[in-house]
Structure formats: structure tokens, C-alpha cells
C-alpha positions in Angstrom: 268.3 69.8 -52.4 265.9 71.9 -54.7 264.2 68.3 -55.7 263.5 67.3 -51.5 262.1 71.2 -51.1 259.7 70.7 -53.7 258.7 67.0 -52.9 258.3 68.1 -48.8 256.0 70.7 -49.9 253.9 68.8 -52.7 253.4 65.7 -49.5 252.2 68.7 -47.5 250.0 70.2 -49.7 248.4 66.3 -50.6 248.6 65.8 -47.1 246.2 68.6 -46.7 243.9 68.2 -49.5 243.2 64.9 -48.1 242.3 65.5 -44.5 238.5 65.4 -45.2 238.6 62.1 -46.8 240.7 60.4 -43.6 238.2 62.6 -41.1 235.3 61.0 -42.7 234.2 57.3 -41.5 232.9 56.0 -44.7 235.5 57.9 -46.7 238.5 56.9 -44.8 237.5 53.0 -45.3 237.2 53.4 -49.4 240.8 54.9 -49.7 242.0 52.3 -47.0 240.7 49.5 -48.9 241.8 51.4 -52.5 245.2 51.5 -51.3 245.2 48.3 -50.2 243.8 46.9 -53.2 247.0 48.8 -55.1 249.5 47.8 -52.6 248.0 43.9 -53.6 248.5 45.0 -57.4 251.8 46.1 -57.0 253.0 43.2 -55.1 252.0 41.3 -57.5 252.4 42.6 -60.8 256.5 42.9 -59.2 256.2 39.2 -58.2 255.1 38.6 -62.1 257.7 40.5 -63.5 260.5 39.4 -62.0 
């Protein structure tokens, strides 16, 4: 219980650091594409290793 307390409040406190890069236009695109770009790596480094 003590480990979902901490990880609920570590999401909202990242969740709130990062308001001003999803409010902003041309910052919002780079971490869309970032995370997209790691979602692709991902995928694929788990499709390699397996």
C-alpha cells in the first residue's frame, strides 16, 4: 500500500512539472514525437530480444 501512495504522488507531482511543456504548441509536438520515438525503440528492442 505504502509503494501505490508513493507512486500516486510521484505521477502527480511529474504530472505537474510537466504542464508547461503539454500547454505549449511547439513543446507538446517534441515530447509527442520523443515518446513516440521510445515507444518505436521499445517495441522493437522487445521484438529483438525475444
Amino acid at each position: 500500500m505504502v509503494v501505490i501512495v508513493i507512486f500516486d504522488f510521484l505521477w502527480l507531482f511529474m504530472g505537474s512539472n510537466m504542464h508547461r511543456f503539454f500547454s505549449h504548441p511547439v513543446l507538446n509536438r517534441a515530447v509527442n514525437i520523443g515518446l513516440a520515438a521510445l515507444m518505436v525503440v521499445m517495441v522493437a528492442w522487445s521484438l529483438w530480444k525475444s
